[in-house]
C-alpha positions as CSV (number, residue, x, y, z in Angstrom):
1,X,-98.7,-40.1,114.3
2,X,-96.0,-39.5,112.0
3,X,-95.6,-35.9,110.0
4,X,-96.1,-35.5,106.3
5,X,-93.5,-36.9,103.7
6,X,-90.7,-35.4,102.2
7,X,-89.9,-37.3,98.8
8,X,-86.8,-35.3,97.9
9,X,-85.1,-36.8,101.3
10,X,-86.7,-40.5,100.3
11,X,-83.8,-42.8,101.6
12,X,-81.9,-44.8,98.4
13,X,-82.4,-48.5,98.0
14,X,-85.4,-48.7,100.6
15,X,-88.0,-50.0,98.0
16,X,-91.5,-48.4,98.9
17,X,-90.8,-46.1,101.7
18,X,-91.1,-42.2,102.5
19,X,-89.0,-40.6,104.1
20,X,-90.5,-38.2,107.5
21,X,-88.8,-35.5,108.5
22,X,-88.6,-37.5,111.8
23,X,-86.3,-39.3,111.0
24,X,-88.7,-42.5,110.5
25,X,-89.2,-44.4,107.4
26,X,-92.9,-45.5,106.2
27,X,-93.5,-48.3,103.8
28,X,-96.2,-47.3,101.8
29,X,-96.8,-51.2,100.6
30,X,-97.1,-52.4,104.2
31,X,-100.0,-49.8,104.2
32,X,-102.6,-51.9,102.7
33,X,-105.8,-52.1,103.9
34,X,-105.5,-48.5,105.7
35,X,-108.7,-45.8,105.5
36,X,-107.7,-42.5,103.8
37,X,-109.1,-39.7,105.1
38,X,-109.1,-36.2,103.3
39,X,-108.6,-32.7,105.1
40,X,-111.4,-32.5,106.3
41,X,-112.1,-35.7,108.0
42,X,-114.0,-37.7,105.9
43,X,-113.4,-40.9,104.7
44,X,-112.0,-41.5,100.6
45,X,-111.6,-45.5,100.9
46,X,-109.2,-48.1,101.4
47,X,-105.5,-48.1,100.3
48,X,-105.0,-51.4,97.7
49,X,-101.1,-50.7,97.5
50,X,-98.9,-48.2,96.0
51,X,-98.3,-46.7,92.5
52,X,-94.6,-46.5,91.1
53,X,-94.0,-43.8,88.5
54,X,-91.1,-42.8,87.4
55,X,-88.5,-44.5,89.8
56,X,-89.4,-48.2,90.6
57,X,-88.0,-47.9,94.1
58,X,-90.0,-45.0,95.7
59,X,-93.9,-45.3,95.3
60,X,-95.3,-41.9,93.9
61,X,-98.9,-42.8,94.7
62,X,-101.1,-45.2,96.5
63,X,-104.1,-46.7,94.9
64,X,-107.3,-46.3,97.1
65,X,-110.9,-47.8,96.3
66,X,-113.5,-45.4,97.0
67,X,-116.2,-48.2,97.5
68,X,-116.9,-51.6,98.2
69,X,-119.6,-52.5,95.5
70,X,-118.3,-50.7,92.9
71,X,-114.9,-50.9,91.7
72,X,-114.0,-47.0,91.6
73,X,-110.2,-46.0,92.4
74,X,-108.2,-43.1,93.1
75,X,-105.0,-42.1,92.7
76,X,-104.0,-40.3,96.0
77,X,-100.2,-39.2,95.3
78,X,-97.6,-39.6,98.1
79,X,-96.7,-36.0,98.7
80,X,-100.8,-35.4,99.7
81,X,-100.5,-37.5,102.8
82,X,-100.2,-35.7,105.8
83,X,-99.9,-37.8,108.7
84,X,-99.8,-41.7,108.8
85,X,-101.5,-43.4,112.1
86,X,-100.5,-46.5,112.6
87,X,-102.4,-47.5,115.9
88,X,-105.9,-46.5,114.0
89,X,-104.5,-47.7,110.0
90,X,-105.5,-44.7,109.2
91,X,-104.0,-41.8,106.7
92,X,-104.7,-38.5,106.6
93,X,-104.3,-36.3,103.5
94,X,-103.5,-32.4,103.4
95,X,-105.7,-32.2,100.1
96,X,-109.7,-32.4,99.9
97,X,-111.2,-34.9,98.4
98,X,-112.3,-33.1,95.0
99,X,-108.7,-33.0,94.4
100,X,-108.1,-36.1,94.2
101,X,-107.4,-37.8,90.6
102,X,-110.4,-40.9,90.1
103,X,-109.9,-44.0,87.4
104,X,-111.8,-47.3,87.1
């Protein structure tokens, strides 16, 4: 399991990635498909794929739909994610769930 990102140490010209303060280097587009998981354990949804903001190299959110019938999203931004498993897909957020921004 990987530590929580720092975006101010984000490494130039690798599009979509966070930087850890492990020294390894997530890709937040090859996360698609992963369950996000608030602080407190319970599930939010699956990640669709990241958000870019204002740089078009580094990812400032990931979008994640909340259900499978109903087409709800949320934005989930990349400084919230706490750890990143990859063995279960799962990502785990330092934020609850009611903080978390929701959009069609």
């Amino acid at each position: 399991m990987r530590l929580a990102p720092s975006l101010e140490h984000a490494q130039p010209g690798a599009p979509a990635s966070v930087y850890f303060r492990t020294g390894t280097v997530v890709h937040l587009d090859e996360t698609a498909g992963f369950l996000v998981a608030d602080a407190r354990g319970r599930i939010l949804g699956k990640v669709e794929g990241p958000i870019y903001g204002a740089s078009s190299e580094i990812p400032d959110a990931l979008s994640v739909r909340l259900s499978l019938l109903r087409r709800r999203h949320c934005l989930v931004p990349a400084d919230a994610i706490e750890a990143i498993d990859d063995r279960t897909r799962v990502i785990g957020l330092r934020i609850d769930r009611s903080a978390v921004r929701t959009f069609l």
